[in-house]
PDB file of N, CA, C and O in Angstrom:
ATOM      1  N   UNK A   1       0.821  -1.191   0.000  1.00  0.00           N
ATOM      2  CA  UNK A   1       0.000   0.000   0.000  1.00  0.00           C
ATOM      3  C   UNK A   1       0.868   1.259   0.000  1.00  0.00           C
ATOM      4  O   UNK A   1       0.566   2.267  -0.639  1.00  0.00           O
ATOM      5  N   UNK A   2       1.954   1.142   0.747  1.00  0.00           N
ATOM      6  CA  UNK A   2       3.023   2.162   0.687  1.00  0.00           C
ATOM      7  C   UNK A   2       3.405   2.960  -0.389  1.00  0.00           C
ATOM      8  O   UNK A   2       3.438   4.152  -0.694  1.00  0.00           O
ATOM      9  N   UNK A   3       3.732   1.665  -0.938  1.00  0.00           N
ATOM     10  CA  UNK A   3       4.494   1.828  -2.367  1.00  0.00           C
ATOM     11  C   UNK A   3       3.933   2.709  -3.492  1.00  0.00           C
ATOM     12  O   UNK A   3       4.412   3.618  -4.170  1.00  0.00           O
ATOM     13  N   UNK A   4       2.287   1.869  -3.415  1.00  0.00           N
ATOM     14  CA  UNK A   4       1.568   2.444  -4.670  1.00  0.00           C
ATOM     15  C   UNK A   4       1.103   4.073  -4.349  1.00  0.00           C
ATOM     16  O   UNK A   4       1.065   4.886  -5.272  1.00  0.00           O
ATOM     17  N   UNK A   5       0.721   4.492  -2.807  1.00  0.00           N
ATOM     18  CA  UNK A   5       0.687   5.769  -2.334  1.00  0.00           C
ATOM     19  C   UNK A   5       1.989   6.402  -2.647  1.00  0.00           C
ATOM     20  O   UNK A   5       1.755   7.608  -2.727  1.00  0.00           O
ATOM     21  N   UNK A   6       3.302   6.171  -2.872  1.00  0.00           N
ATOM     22  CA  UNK A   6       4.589   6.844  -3.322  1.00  0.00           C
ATOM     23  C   UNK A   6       4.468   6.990  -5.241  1.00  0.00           C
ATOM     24  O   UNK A   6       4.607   7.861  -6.100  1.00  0.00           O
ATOM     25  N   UNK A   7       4.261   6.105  -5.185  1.00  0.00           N
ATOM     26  CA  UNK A   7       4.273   6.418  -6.902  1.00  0.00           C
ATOM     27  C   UNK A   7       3.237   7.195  -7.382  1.00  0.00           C
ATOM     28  O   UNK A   7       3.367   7.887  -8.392  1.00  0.00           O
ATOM     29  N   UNK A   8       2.211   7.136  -6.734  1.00  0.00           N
ATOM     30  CA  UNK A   8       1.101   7.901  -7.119  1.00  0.00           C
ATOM     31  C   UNK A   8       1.102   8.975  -6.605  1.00  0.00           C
ATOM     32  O   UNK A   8       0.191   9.714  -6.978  1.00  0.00           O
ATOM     33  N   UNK A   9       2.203   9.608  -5.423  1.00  0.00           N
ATOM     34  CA  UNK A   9       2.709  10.965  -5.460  1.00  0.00           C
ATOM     35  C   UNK A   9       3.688  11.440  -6.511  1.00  0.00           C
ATOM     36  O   UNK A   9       3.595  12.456  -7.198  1.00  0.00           O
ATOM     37  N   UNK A  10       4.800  10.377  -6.515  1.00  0.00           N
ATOM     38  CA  UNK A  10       5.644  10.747  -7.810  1.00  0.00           C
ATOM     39  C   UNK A  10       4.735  11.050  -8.870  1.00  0.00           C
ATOM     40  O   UNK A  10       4.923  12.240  -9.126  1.00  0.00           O
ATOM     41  N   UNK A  11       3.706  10.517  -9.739  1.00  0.00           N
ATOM     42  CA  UNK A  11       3.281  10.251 -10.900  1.00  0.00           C
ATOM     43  C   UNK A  11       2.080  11.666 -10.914  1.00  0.00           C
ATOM     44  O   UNK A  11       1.917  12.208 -12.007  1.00  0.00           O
ATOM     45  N   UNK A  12       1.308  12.194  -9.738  1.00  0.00           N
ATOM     46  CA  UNK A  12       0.988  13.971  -9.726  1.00  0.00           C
ATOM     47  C   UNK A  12       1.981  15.182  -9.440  1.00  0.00           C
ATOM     48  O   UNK A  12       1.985  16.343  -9.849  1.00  0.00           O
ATOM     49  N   UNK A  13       2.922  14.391  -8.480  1.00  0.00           N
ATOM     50  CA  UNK A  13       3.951  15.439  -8.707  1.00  0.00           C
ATOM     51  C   UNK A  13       4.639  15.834 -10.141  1.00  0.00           C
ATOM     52  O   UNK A  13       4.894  17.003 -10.432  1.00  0.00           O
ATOM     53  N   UNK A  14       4.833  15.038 -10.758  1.00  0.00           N
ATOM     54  CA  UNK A  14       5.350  15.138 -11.875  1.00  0.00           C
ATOM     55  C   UNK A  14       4.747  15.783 -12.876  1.00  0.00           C
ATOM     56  O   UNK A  14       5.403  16.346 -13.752  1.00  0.00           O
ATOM     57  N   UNK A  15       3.239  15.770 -12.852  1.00  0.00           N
ATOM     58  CA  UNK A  15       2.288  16.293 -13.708  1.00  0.00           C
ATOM     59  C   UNK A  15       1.967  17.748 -13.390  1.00  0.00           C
ATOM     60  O   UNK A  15       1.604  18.554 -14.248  1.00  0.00           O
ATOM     61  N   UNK A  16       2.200  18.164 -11.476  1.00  0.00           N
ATOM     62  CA  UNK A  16       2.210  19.426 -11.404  1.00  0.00           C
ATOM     63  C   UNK A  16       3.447  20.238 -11.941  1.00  0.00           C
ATOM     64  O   UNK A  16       3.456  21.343 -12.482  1.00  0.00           O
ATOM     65  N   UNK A  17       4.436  19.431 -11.660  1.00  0.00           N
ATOM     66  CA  UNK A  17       5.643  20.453 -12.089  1.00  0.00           C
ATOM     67  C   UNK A  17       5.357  20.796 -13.412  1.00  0.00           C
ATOM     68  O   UNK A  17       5.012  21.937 -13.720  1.00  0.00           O
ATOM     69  N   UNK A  18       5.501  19.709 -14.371  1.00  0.00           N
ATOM     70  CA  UNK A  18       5.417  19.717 -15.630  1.00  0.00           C
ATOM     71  C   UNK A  18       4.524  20.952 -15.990  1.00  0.00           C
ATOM     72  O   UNK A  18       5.001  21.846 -16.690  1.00  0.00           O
ATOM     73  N   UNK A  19       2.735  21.046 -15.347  1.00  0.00           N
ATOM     74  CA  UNK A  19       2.567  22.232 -15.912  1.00  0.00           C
ATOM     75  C   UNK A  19       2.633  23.511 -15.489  1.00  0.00           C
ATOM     76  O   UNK A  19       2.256  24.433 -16.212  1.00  0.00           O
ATOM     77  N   UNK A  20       3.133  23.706 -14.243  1.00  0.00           N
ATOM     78  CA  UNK A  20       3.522  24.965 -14.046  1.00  0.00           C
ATOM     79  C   UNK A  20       4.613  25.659 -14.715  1.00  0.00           C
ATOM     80  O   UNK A  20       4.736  26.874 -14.869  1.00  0.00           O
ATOM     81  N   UNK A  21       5.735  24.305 -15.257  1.00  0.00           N
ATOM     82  CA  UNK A  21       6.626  25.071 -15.792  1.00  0.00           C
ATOM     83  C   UNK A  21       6.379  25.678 -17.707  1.00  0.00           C
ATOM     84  O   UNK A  21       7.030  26.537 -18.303  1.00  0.00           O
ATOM     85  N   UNK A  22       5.204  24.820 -18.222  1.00  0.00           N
ATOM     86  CA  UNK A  22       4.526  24.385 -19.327  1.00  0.00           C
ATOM     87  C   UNK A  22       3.911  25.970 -19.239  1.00  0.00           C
ATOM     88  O   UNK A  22       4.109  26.775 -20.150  1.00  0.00           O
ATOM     89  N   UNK A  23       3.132  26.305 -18.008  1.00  0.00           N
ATOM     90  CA  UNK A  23       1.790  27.943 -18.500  1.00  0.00           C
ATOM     91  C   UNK A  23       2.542  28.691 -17.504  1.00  0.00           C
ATOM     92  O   UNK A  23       1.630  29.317 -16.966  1.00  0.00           O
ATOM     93  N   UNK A  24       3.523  29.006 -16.958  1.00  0.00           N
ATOM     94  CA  UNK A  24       4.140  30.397 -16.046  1.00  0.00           C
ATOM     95  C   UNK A  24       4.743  31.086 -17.163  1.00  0.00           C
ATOM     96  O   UNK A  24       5.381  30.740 -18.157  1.00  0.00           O
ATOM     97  N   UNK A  25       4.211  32.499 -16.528  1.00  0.00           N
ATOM     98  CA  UNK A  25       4.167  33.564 -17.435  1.00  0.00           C
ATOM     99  C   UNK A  25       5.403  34.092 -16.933  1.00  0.00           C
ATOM    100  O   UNK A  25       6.009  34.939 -17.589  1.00  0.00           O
ATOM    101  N   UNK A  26       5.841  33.667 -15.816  1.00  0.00           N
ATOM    102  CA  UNK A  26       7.472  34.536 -15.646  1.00  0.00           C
ATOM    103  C   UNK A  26       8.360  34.124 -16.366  1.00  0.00           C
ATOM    104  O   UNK A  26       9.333  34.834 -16.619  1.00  0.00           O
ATOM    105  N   UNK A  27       8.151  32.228 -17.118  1.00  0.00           N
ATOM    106  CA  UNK A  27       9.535  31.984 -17.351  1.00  0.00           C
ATOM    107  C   UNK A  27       9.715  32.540 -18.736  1.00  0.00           C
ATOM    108  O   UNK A  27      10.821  32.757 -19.231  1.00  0.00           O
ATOM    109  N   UNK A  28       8.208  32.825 -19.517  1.00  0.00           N
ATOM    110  CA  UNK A  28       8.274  33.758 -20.705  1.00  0.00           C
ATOM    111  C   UNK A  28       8.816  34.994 -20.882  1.00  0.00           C
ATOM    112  O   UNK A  28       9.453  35.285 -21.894  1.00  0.00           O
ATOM    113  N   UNK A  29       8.574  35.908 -19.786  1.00  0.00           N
ATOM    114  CA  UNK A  29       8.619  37.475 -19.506  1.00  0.00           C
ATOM    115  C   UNK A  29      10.118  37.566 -19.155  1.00  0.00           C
ATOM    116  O   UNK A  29      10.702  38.626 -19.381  1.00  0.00           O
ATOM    117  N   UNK A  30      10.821  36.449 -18.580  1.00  0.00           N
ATOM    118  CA  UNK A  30      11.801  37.064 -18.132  1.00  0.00           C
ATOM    119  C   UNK A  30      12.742  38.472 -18.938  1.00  0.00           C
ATOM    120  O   UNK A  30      12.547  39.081 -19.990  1.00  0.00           O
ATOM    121  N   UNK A  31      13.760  38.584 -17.902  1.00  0.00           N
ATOM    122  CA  UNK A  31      14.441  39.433 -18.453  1.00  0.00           C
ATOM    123  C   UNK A  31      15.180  39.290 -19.307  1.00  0.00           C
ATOM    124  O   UNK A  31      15.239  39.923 -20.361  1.00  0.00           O
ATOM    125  N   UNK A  32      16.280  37.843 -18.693  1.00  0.00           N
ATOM    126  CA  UNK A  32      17.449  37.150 -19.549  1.00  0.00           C
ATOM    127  C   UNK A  32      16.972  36.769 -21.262  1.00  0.00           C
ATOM    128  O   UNK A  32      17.685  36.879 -22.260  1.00  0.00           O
ATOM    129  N   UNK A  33      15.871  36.407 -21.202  1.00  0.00           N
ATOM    130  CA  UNK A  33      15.103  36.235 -22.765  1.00  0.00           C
ATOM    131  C   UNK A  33      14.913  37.231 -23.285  1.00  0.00           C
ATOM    132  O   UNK A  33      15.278  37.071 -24.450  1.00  0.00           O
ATOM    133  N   UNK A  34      14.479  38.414 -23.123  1.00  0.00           N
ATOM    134  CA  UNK A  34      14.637  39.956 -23.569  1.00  0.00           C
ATOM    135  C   UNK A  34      15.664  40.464 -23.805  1.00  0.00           C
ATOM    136  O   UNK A  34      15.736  40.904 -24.953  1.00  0.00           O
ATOM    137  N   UNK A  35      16.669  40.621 -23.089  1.00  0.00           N
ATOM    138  CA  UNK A  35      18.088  41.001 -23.362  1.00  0.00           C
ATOM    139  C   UNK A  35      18.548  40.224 -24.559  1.00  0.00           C
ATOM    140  O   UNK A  35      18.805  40.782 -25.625  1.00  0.00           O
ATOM    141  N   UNK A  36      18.643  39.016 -24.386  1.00  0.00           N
ATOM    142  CA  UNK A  36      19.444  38.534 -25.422  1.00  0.00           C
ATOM    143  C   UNK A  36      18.774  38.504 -26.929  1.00  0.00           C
ATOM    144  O   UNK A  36      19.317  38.435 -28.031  1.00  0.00           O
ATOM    145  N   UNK A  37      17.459  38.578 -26.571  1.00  0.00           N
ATOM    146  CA  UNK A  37      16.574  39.062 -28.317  1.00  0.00           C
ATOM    147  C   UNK A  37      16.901  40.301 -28.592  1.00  0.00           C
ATOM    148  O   UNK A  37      16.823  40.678 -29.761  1.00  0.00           O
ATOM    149  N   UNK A  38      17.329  41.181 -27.580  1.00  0.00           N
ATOM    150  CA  UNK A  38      17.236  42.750 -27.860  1.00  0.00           C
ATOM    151  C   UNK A  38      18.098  43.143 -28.431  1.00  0.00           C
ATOM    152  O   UNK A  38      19.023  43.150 -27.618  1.00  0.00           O
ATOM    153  N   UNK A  39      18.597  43.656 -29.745  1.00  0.00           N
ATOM    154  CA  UNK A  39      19.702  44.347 -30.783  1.00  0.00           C
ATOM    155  C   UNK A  39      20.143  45.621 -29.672  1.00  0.00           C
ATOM    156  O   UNK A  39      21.195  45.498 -29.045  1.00  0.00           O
ATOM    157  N   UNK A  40      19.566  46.431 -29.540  1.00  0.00           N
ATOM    158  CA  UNK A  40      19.989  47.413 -28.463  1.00  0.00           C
ATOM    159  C   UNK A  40      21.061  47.103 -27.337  1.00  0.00           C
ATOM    160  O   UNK A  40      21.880  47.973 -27.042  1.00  0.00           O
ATOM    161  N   UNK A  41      21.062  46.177 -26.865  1.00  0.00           N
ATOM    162  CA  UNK A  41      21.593  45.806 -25.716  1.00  0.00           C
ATOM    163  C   UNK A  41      23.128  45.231 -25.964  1.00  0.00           C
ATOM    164  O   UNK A  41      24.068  45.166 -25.172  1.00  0.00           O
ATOM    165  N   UNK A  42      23.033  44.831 -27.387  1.00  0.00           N
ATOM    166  CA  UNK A  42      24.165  43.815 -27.808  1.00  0.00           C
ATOM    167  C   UNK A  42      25.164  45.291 -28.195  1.00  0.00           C
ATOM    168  O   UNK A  42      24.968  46.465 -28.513  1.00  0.00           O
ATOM    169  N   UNK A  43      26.347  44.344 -27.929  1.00  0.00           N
ATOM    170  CA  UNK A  43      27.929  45.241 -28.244  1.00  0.00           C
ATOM    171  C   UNK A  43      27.987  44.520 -29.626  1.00  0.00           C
ATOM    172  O   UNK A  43      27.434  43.600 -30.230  1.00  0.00           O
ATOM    173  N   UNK A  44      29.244  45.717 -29.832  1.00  0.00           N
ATOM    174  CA  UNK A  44      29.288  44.947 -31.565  1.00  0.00           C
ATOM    175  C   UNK A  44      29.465  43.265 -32.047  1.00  0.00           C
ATOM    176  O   UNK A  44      29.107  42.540 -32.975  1.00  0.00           O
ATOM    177  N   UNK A  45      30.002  43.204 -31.188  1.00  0.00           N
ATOM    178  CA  UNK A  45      30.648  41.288 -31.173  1.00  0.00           C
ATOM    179  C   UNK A  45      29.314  40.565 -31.557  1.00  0.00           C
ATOM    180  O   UNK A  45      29.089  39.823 -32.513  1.00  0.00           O
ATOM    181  N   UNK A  46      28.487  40.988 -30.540  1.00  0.00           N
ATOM    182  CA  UNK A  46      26.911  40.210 -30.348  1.00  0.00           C
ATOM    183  C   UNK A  46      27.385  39.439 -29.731  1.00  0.00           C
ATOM    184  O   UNK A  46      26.806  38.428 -30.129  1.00  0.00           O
ATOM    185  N   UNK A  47      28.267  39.039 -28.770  1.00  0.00           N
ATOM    186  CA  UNK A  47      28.380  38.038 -28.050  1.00  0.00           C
ATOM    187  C   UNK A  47      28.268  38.842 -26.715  1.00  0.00           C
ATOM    188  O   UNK A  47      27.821  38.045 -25.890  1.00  0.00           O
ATOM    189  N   UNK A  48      28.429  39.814 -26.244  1.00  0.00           N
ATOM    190  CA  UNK A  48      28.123  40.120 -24.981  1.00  0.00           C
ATOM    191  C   UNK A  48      26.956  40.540 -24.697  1.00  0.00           C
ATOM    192  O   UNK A  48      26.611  41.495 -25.393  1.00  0.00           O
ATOM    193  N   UNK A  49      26.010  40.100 -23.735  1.00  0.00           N
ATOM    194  CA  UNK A  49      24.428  40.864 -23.646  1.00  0.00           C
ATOM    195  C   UNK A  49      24.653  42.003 -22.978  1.00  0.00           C
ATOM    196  O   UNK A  49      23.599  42.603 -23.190  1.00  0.00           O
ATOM    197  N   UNK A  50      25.374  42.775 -22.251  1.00  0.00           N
ATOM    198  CA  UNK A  50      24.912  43.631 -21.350  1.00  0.00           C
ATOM    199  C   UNK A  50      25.865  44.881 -22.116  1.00  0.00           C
ATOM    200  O   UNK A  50      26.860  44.661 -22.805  1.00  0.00           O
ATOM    201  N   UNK A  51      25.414  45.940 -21.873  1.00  0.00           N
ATOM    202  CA  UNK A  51      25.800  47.696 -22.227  1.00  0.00           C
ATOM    203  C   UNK A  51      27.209  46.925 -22.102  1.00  0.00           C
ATOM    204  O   UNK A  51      27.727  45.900 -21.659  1.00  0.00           O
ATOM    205  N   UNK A  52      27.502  48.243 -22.869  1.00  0.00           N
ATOM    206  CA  UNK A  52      29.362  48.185 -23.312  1.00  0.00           C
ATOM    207  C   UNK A  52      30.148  49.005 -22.140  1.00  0.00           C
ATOM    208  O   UNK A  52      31.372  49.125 -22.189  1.00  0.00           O
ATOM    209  N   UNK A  53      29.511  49.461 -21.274  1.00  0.00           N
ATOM    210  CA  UNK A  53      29.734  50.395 -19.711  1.00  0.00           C
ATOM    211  C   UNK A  53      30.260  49.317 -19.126  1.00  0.00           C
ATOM    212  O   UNK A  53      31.361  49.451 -18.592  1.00  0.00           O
ATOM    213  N   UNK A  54      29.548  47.932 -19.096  1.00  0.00           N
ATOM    214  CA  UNK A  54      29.549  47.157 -18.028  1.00  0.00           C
ATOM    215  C   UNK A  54      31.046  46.179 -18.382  1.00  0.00           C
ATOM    216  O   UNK A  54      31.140  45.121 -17.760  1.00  0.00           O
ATOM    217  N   UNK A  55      32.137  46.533 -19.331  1.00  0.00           N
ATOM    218  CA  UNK A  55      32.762  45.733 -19.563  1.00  0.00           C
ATOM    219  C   UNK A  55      33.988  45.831 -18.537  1.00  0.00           C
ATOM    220  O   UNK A  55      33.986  46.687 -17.653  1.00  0.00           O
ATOM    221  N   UNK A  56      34.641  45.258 -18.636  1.00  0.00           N
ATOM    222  CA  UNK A  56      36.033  45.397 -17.345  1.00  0.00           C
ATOM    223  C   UNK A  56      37.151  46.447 -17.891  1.00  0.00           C
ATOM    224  O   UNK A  56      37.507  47.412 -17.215  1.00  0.00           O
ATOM    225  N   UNK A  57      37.565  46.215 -18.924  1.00  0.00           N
ATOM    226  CA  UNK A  57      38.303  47.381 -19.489  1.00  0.00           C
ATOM    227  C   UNK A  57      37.808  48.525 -20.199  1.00  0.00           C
ATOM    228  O   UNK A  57      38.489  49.173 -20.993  1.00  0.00           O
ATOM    229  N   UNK A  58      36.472  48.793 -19.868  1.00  0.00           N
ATOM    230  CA  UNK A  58      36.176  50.107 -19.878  1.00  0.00           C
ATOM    231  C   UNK A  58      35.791  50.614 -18.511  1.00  0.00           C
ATOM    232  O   UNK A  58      35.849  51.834 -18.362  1.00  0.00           O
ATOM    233  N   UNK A  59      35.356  49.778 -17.353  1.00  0.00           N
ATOM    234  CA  UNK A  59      34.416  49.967 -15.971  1.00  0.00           C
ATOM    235  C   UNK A  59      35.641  50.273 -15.549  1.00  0.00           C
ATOM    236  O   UNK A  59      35.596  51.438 -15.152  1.00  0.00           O
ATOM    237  N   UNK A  60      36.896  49.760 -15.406  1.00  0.00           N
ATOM    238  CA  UNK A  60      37.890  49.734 -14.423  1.00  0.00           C
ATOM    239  C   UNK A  60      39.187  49.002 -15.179  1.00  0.00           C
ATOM    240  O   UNK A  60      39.597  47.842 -15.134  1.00  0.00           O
ATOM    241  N   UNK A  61      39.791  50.542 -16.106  1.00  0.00           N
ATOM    242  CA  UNK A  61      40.648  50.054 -17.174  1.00  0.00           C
ATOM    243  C   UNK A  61      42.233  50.178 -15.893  1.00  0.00           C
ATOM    244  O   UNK A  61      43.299  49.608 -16.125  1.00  0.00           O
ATOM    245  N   UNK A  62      41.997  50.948 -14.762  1.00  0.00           N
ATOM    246  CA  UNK A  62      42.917  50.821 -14.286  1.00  0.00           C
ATOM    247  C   UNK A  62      43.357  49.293 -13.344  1.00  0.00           C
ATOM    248  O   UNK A  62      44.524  48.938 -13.182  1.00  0.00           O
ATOM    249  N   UNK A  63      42.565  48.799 -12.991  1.00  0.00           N
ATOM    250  CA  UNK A  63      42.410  47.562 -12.555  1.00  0.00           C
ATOM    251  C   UNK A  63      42.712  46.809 -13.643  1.00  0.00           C
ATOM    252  O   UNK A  63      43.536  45.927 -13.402  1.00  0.00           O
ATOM    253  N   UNK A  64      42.347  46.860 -14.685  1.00  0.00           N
ATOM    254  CA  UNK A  64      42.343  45.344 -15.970  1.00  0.00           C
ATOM    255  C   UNK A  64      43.411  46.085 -16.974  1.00  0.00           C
ATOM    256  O   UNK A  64      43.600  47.269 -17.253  1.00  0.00           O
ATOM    257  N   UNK A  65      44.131  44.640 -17.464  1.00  0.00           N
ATOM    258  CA  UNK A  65      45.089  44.833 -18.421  1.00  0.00           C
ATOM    259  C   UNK A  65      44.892  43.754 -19.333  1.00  0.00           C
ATOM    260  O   UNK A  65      44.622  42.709 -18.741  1.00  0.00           O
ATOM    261  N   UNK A  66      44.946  43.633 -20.857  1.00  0.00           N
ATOM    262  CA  UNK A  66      44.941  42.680 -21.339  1.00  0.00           C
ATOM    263  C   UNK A  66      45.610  41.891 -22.070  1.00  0.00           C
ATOM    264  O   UNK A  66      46.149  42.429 -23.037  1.00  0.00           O
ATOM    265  N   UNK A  67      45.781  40.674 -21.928  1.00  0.00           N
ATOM    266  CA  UNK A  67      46.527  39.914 -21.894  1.00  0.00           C
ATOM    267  C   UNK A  67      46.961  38.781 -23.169  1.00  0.00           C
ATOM    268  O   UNK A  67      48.096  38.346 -23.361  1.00  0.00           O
ATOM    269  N   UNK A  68      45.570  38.408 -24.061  1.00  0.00           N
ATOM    270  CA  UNK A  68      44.886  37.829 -24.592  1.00  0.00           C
ATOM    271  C   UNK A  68      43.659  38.229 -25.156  1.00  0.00           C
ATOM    272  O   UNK A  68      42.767  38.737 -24.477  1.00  0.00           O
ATOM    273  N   UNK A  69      43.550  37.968 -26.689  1.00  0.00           N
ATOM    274  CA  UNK A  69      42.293  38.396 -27.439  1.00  0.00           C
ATOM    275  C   UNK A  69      42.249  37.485 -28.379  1.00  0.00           C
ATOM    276  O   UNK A  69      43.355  37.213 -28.845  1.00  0.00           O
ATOM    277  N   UNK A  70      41.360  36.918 -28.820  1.00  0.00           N
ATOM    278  CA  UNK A  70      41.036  36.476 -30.202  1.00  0.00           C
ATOM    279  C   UNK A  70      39.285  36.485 -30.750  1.00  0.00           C
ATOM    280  O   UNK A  70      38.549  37.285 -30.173  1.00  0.00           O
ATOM    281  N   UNK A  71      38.844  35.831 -31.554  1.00  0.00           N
ATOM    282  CA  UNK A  71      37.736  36.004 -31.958  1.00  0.00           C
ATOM    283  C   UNK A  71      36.780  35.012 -30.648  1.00  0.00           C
ATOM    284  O   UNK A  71      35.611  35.307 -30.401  1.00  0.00           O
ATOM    285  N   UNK A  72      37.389  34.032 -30.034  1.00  0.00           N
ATOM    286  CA  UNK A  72      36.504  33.312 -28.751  1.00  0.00           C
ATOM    287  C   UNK A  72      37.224  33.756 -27.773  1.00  0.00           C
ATOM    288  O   UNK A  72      36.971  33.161 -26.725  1.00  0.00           O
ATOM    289  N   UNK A  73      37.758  34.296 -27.711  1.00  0.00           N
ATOM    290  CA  UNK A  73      38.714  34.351 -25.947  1.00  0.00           C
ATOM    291  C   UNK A  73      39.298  35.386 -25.758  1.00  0.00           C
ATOM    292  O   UNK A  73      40.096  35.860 -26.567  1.00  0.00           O
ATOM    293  N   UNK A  74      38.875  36.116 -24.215  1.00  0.00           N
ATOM    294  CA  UNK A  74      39.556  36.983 -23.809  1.00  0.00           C
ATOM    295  C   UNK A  74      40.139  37.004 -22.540  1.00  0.00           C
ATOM    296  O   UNK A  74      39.415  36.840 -21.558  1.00  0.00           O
ATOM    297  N   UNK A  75      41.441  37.196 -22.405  1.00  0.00           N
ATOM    298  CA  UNK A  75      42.158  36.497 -21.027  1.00  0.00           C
ATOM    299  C   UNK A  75      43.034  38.629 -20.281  1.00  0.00           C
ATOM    300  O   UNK A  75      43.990  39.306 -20.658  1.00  0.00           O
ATOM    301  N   UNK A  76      42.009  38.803 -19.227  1.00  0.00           N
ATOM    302  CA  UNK A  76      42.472  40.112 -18.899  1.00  0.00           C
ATOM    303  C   UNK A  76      43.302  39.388 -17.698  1.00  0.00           C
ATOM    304  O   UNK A  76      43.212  38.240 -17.263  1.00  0.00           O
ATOM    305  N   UNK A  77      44.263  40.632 -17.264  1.00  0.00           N
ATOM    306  CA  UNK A  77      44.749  40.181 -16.306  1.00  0.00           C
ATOM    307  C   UNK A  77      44.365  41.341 -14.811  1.00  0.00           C
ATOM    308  O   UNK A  77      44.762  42.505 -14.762  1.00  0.00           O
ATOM    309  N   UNK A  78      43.713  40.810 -13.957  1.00  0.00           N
ATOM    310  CA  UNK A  78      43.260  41.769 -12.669  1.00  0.00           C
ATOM    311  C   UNK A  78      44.519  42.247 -12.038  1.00  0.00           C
ATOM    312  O   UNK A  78      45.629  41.717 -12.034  1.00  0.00           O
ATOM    313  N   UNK A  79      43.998  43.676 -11.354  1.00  0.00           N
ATOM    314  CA  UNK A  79      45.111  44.335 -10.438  1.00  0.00           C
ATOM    315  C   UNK A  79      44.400  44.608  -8.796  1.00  0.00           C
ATOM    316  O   UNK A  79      43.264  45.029  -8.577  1.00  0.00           O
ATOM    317  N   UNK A  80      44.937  44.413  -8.271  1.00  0.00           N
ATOM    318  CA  UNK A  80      44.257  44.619  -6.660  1.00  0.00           C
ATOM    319  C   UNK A  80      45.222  45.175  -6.068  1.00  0.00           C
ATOM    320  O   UNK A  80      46.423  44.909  -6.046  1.00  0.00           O
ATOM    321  N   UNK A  81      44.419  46.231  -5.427  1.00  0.00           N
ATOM    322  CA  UNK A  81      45.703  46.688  -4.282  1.00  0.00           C
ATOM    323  C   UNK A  81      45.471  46.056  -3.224  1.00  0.00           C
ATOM    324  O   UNK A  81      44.290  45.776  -3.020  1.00  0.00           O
ATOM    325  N   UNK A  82      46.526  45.612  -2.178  1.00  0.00           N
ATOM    326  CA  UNK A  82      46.672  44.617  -0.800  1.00  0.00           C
ATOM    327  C   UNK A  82      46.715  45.931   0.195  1.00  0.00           C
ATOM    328  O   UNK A  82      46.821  45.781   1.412  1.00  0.00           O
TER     329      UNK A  82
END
């Protein structure tokens, strides 16, 4: 009797998740899905989503030096003061 009361929680649980994640309107609306559809938002590359403010060697060119560039990879090197 145990058993079949466990599976037959597994087997509605499964059906609730399924459709909440199936009709929620947040996971549509989000933000992260907007940004990355949005032309506005994109730097020239199109590989970065966020404003070109937010990059490390423009936010804090005195902190970052760079090290490494190519068309996939960028290797900065950080500065910290102790």
């Amino acid at each position: 009797m145990k058993f079949g009361q466990f599976f037959l929680g597994l087997i509605v649980g499964g059906i609730v998740v399924f459709l909440l994640l199936k009709y929620s309107t947040n996971a549509m609306n989000s933000p992260v899905i907007a940004r990355e559809t949005s032309a506005d938002t994109l730097s020239a590359s199109g590989n970065w989503m966020w404003p070109d403010s937010l990059d490390a060697m423009v936010a804090a060119p005195s902190n970052h030096s760079l090290v490494y560039e190519d068309s996939n990879v960028r290797v900065l090197m950080v500065k910290l003061d102790s």
